[in-house]
C-alpha positions in Angstrom: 9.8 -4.9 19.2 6.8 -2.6 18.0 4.8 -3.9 21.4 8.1 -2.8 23.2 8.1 0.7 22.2 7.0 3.1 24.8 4.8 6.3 24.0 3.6 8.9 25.8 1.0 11.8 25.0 2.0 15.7 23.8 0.2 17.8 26.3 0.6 20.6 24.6 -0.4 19.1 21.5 -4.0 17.4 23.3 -4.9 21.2 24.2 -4.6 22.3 21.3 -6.5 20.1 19.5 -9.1 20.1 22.5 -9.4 24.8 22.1 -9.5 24.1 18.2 -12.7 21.5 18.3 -14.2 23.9 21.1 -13.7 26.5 18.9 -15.7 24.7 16.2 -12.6 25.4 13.8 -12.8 23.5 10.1 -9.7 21.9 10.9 -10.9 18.0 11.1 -12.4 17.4 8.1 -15.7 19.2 8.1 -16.2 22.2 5.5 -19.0 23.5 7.6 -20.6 23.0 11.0 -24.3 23.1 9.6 -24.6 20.7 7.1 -27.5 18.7 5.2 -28.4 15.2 4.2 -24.9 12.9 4.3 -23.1 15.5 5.3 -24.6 15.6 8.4 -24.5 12.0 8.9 -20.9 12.6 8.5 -20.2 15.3 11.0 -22.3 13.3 13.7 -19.8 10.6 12.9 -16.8 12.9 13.6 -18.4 14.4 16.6 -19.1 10.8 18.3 -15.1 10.2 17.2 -14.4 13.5 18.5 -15.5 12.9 22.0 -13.8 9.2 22.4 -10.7 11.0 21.1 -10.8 13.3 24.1 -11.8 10.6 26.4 -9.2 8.7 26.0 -6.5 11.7 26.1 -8.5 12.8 29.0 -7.8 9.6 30.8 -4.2 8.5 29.4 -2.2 12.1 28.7 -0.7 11.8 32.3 0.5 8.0 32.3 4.3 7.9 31.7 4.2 5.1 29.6 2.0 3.8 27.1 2.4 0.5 25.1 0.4 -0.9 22.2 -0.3 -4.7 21.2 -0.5 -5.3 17.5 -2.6 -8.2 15.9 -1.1 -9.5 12.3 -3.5 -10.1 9.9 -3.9 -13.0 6.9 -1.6 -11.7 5.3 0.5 -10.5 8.1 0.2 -6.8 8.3 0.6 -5.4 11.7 -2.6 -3.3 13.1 -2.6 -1.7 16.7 -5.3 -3.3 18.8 -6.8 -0.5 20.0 -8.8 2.4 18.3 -8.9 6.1 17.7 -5.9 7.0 19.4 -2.8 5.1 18.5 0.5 5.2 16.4 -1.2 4.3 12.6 -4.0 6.3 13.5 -5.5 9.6 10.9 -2.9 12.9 11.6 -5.5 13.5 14.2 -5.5 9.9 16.3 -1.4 10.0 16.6 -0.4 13.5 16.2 -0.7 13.4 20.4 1.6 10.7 20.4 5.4 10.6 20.6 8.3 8.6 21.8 8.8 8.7 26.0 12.2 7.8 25.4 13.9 11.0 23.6 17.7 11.2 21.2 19.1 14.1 21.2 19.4 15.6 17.3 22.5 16.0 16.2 23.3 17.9 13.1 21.5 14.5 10.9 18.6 14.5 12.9 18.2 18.2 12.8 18.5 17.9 8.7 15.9 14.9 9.0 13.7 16.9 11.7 13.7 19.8 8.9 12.7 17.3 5.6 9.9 15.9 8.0 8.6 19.6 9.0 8.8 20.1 5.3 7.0 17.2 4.0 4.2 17.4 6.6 3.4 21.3 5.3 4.3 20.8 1.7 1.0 19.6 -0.7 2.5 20.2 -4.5 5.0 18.0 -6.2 8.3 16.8 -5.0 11.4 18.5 -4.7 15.0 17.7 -4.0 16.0 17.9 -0.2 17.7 20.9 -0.5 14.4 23.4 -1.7 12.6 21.3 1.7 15.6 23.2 3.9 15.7 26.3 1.8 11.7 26.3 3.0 12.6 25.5 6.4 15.1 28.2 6.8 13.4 30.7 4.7 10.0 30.6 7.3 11.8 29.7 10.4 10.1 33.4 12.1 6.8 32.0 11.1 7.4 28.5 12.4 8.5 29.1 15.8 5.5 31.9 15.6 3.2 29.0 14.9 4.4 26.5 17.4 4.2 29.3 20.2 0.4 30.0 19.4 -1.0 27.9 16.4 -4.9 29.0 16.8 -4.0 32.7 16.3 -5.4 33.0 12.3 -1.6 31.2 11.1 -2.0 30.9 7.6 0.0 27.5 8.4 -4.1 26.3 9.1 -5.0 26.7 5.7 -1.7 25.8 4.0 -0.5 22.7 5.5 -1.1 19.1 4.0 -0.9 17.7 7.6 -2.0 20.5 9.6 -2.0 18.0 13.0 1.6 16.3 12.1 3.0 19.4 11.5 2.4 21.4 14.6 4.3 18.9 16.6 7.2 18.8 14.6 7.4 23.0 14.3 7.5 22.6 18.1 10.4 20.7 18.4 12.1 22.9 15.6 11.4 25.5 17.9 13.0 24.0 20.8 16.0 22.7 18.1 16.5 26.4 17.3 16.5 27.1 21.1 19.1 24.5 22.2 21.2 23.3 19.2 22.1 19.9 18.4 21.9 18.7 21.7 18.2 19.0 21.8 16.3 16.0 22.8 13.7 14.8 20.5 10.6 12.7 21.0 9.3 12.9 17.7 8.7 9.7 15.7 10.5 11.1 12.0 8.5 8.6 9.1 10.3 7.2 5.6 7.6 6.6 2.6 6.7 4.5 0.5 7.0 5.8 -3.2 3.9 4.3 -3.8 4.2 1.2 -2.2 2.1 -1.0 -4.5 4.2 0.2 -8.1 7.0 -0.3 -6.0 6.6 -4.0 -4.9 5.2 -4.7 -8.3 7.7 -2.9 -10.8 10.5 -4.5 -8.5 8.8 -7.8 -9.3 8.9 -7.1 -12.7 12.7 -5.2 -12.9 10.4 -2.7 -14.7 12.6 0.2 -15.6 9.9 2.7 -15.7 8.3 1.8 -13.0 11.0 1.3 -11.1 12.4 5.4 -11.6 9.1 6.5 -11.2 9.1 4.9 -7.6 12.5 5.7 -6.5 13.6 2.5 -6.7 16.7 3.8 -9.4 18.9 6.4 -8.1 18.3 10.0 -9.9 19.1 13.3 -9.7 15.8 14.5 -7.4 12.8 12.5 -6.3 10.5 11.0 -8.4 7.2 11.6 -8.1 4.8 8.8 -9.5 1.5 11.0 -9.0 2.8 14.0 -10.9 3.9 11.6 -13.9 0.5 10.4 -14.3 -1.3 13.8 -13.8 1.3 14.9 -16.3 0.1 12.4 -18.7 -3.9 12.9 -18.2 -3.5 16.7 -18.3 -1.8 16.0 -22.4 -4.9 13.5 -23.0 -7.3 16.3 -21.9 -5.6 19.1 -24.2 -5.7 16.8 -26.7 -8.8 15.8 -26.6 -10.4 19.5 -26.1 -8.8 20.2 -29.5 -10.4 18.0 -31.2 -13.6 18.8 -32.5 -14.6 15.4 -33.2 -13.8 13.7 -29.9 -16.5 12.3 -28.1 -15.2 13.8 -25.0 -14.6 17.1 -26.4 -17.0 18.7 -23.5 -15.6 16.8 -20.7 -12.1 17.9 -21.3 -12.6 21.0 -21.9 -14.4 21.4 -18.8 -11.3 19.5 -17.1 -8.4 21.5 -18.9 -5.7 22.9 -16.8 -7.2 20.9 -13.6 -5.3 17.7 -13.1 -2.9 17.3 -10.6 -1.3 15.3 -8.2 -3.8 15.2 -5.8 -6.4 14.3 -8.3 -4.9 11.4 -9.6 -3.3 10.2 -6.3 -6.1 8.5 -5.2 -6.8 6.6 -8.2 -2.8 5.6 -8.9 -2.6 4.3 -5.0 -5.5 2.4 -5.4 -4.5 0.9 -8.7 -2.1 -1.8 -7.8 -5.2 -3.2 -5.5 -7.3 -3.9 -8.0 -9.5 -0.9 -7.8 -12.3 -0.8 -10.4 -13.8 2.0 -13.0 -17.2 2.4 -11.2 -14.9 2.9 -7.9 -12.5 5.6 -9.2 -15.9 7.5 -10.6 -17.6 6.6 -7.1 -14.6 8.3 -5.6 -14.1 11.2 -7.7 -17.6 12.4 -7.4 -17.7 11.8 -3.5 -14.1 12.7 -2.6 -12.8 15.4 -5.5 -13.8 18.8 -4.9 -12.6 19.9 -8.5 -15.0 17.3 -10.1 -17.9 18.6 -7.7 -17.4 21.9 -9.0 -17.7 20.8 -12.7 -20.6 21.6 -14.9 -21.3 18.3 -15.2 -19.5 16.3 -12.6 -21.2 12.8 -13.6 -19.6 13.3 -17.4 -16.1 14.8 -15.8 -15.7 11.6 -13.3 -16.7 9.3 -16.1 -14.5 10.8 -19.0 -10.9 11.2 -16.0 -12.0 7.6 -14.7 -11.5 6.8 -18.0 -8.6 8.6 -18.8 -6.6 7.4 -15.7 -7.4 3.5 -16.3 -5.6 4.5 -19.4 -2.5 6.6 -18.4 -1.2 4.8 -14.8 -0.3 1.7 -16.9 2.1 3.5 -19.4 3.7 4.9 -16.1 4.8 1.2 -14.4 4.3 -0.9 -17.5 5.7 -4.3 -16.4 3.1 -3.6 -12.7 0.0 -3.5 -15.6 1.7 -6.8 -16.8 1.5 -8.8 -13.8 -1.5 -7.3 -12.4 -3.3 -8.8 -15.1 -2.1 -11.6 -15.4 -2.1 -12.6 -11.5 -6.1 -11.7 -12.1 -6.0 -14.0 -15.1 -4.6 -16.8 -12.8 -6.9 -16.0 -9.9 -9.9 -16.3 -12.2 -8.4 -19.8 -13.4 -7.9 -21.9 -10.6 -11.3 -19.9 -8.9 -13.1 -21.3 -11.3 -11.3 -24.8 -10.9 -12.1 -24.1 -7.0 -8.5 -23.9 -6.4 -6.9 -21.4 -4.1 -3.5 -20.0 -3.4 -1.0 -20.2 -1.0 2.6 -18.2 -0.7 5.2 -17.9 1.9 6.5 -14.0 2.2 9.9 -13.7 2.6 9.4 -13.2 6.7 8.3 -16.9 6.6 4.5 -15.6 7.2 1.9 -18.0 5.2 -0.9 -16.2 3.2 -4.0 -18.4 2.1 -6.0 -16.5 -0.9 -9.3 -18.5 -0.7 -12.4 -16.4 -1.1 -15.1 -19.1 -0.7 -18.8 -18.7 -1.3 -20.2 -17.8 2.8 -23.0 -19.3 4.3 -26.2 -17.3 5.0 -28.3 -17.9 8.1 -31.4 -15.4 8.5 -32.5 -15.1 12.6 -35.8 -13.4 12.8 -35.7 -11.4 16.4 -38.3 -9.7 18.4 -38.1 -6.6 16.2 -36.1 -7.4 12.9 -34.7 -10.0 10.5 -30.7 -10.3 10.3 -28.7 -12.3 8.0 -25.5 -13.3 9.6 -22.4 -14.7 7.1 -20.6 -17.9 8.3 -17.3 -18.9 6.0 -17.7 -22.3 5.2 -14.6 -24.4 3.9 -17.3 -26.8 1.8 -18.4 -23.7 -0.4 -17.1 -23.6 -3.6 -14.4 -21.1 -4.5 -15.3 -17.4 -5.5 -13.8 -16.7 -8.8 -14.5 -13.5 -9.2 -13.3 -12.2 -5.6 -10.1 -14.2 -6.1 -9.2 -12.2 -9.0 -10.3 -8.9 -7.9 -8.1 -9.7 -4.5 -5.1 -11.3 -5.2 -3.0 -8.4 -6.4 -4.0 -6.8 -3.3 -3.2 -9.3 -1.3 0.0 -10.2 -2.6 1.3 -6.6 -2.2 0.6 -6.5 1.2 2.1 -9.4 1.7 5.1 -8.3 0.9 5.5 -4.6 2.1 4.1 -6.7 5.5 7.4 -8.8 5.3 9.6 -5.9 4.0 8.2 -3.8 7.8 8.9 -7.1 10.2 12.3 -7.7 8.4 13.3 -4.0 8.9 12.0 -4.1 12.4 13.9 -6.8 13.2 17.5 -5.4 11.9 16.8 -2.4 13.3 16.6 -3.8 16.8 19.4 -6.3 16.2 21.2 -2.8 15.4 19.6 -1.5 19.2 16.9 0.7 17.7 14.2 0.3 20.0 11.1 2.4 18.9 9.3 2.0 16.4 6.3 4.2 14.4 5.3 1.8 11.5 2.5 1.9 8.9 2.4 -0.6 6.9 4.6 0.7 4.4 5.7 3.9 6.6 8.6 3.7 8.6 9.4 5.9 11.3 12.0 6.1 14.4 13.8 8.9 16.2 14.7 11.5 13.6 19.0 10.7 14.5 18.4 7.1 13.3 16.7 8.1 10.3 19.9 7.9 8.3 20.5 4.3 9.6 17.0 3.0 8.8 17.4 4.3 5.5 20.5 2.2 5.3 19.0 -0.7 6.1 15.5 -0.3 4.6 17.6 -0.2 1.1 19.5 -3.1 1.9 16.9 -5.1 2.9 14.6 -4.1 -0.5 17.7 -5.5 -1.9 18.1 -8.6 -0.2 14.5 -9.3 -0.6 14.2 -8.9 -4.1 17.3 -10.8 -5.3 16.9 -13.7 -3.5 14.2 -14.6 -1.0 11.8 -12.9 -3.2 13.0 -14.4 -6.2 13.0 -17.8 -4.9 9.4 -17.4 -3.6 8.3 -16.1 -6.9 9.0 -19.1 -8.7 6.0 -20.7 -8.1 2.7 -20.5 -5.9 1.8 -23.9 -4.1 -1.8 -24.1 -4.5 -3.2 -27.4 -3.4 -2.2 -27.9 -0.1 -0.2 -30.2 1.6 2.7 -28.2 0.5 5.6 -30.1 -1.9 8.4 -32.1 0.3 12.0 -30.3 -0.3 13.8 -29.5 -3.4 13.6 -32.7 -5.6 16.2 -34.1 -8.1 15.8 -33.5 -11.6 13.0 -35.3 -13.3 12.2 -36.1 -16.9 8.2 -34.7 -18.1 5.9 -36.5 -20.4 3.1 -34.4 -21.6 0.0 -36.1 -21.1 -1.8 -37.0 -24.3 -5.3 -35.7 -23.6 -5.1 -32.0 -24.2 -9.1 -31.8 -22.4 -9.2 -30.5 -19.3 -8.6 -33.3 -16.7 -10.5 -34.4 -13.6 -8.3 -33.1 -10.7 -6.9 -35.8 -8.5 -7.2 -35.9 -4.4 -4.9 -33.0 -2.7 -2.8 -36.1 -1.8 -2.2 -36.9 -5.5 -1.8 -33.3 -6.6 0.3 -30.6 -6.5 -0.4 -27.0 -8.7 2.3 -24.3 -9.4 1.9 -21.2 -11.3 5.5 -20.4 -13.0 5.7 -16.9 -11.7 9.6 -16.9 -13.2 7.8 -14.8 -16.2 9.3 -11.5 -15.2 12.9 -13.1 -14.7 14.4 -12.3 -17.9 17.6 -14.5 -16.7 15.4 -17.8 -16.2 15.0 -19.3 -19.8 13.2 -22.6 -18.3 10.4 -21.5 -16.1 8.8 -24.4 -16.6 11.6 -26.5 -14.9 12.1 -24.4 -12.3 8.5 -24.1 -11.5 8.7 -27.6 -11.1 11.4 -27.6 -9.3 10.1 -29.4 -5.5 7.7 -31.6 -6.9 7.5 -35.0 -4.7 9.6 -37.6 -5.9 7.3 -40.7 -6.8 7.6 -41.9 -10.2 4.0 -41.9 -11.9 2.7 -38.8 -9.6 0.3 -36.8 -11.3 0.2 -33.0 -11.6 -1.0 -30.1 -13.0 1.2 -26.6 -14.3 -0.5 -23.3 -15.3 0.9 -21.2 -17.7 0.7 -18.1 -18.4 -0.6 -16.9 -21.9 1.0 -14.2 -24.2 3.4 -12.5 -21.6 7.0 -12.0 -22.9 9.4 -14.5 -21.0 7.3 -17.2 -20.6 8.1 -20.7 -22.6 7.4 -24.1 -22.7 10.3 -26.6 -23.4 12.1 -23.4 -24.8 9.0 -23.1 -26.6 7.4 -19.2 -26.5 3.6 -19.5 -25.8 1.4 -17.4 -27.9 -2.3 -16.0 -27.0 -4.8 -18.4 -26.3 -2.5 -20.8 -24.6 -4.1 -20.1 -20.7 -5.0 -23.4 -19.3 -3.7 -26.6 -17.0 -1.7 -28.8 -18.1 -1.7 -32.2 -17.5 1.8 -34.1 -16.9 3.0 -37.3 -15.3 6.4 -37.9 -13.7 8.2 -40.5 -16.0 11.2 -40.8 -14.0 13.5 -39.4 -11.1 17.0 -39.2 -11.9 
């Protein structure tokens, strides 16, 4: 249904951005025009990108209808084949783009129309819905202003988060304002993700915290996960600048009354990916202007890097739970050169196997190259299966979560489609019916399908035959690690029941679908110290992370 979708380009919209780069305008990126060392490098970069962007609009703007093919990925994420210019492109890539097909408004889509224009301008923390239309109606002279001539010194350049999303949607408030209701719309209106990672992983973990902090329990006004942790740095910072004996007295009191949202975004997106220390300092001193303009920015990255690894776990506790211990469990079977394999709940099958690659060096005419070749012999890379999996899994699932919504949204006859991975967008009078079903299927997904898939990871393939009857276990009685039978003699779970607090034998229902041959070997991993877990309605302590070994006895 994505491939189906028919676009077209925003004429109006191509020009502009074509008079604004002639213009030489700091409205792509770029700081300055004349720039030194990387910097440079950079803006040759955007320049190169620049003139295939104008290339292709140059080329396509007048076709009437324009469709994209999508590739999935491993893990079944959806990507447009082609480049620069397409629907998950940067605000500059699709903001030329819009539905051919138009919907006229309606009073809902106008409301939805208005919360889009809002949230494309709007850079501070959230607010309920009905500030975003108090905004809206407040600056609707300045809007229509804008969208008539946009390159006249606006102050809309400066201010707005998404300068190149919003210029399309203040022109069709203008022509909402102009016709009523019964304008037709070709704007693709987007639903986000609350921080789609926390989301997956506090709904994994029926976290609470987590959960409000990522919308997923009603409240009173939107929760914002960004401001909660830069909410919870800027009280370690004054704390720590008061005290004269903290180590990082200097940093913080270079850092007091700095944080943010968009300081810590970065860094709390990243997170439930398995981004690392040295990357959140890499990124702070490369990508945060604030930092830059410290007195020390190496000490102020180090000390908020710090600071951050520290405070976006007490936001989603349970995610910090599981992401650990899914790295714990990565590291374990990397190191038995085991990998992992999961079915999402679209029926898409994900292989986690980072394996050692082979290196070939070719020596040409004027240079040496070393070309990688992945090689199903190699052994098993433990490290990048534990650095990887949370990642992976996530996307996994906000992949399934996007092809199930597609697909109820076109068996409900919505038939265009704007999605980003977790981004979801359609005409702005169906946006109260996608958020219907998007809610319902989140549901769906993580009472049943997801809870059944979560019950255990089959590791070792062939995969197990179908459910099998009830079976009575024998420890084995040599508590060493064992040799690992053939694939055809073994089968691996991982209880992932740990976060159920309803499920009082994980063990049994992680071995729930074993094959049915009496005297079949096997191996279970479980989990150490993580509240839930038990063994023979036995709670596991620390120290308790390793295989083991049963034997079937007998099937009943």
């Amino acid at each position: 249904a994505m491939q189906w979708t028919p676009w077209r380009f925003n004429k109006a919209t191509c020009a502009v951005i074509a008079s604004a780069w002639d213009a030489r305008l700091p409205l792509f990126g770029q700081k300055k025009w004349k720039q030194d060392g990387k910097e440079a490098h950079r803006l040759r970069g955007l320049e190169g990108a620049m003139a295939f962007h104008r290339s292709v609009t140059g080329k396509m703007r007048d076709e009437p209808r324009i469709y994209y093919p999508y590739q999935l990925d491993y893990r079944g994420r959806a990507y447009a084949v082609p480049q620069t210019i397409h629907p998950q492109a940067d605000p500059v890539g699709k903001a030329p783009l819009e539905f051919k097909d138009g919907k006229p408004l309606g009073e809902r889509g106008a409301f939805w129309l208005a919360i889009h224009l809002f949230n494309c301008y709007w850079k501070g923390k959230k607010v309920p819905f009905e500030q975003r239309l108090d905004w809206v109606r407040q600056n609707e002279r300045e809007i229509v202003a804008f969208a008539s001539n946009p390159l006249n010194g606006h102050r809309f350049l400066d201010e707005a988060d998404k300068l190149w999303l919003f210029l399309p949607a203040c022109r069709e408030w203008k022509g909402y304002l102009e016709q009523g209701p019964g304008f037709v719309s070709h704007l693709p209106v987007s639903m986000d993700g609350s921080c789609n990672g926390y989301q997956h992983l506090s709904a994994m973990g029926l976290d609470p915290i987590g959960g409000l902090a990522t919308n997923l329990l009603p409240g009173l006004e939107p929760q914002d996960i960004y401001q909660c942790v830069a909410d919870l740095v800027s009280r370690s910072i004054e704390v720590d600048a008061a005290n004269a004996k903290s180590p990082d007295r200097e940093a913080a009191r270079q850092l007091l009354g700095m944080i943010d949202r968009g300081v810590v975004k970065p860094a709390t997106m990243t997170t439930p990916y398995g981004v690392t220390f040295q990357t959140i300092c890499e990124e702070l001193l490369k990508d945060c202007d604030m930092i830059q303009s410290r007195k020390n920015p190496e000490l102020c990255a180090w000390y908020l890097a710090k600071l951050l690894q520290k405070c976006i776990p007490e936001v989603a506790v349970q995610a910090g739970i599981i992401m650990r211990w899914l790295r714990q469990i990565a590291m374990t079977l990397g190191k038995a050169n085991r990998g992992m394999l999961w079915t999402t709940p679209s029926g898409f099958c994900v292989v986690h196997q980072n394996r050692e690659p082979r290196r070939k060096r070719l020596s040409t005419f004027d240079r040496s190259l070393v070309i990688y070749k992945e090689d199903p012999r190699r052994k098993i890379s433990a490290m990048k299966q534990a650095n990887g999996i949370v990642a992976h899994l996530v996307h996994s699932f906000d992949a399934a979560h996007m092809i199930l919504t597609v697909n109820r949204l076109y068996a409900e006859g919505i038939q265009h489609f704007a999605m980003v991975h977790d981004s979801f967008g359609v005409h702005a009078a169906d946006v109260d019916l996608l958020n219907r079903i998007l809610r319902e299927g989140t549901w769906e997904t993580c009472s049943s399908r997801r809870q059944e898939m979560l019950s255990f990871f089959v590791c070792v393939l062939p995969r197990p035959n179908p459910p099998a009857p009830m079976m009575t276990m024998k420890r084995s009685s040599s508590n060493r690690h064992p040799r690992y039978p053939t694939s055809a003699q073994l089968t691996l779970f991982l209880c992932l029941t740990t976060w159920n607090s309803h499920c009082r034998s994980p063990l049994n229902r992680g071995l729930h679908g074993l094959p049915q041959q009496t005297g079949q070997e096997l191996f279970v991993l479980i989990s150490d110290g993580v509240p839930g877990i038990q063994r023979f309605g036995t709670s596991l302590g620390p120290g308790s992370k390793r295989l083991h070994h049963f034997v079937v006895q007998q099937c009943q």
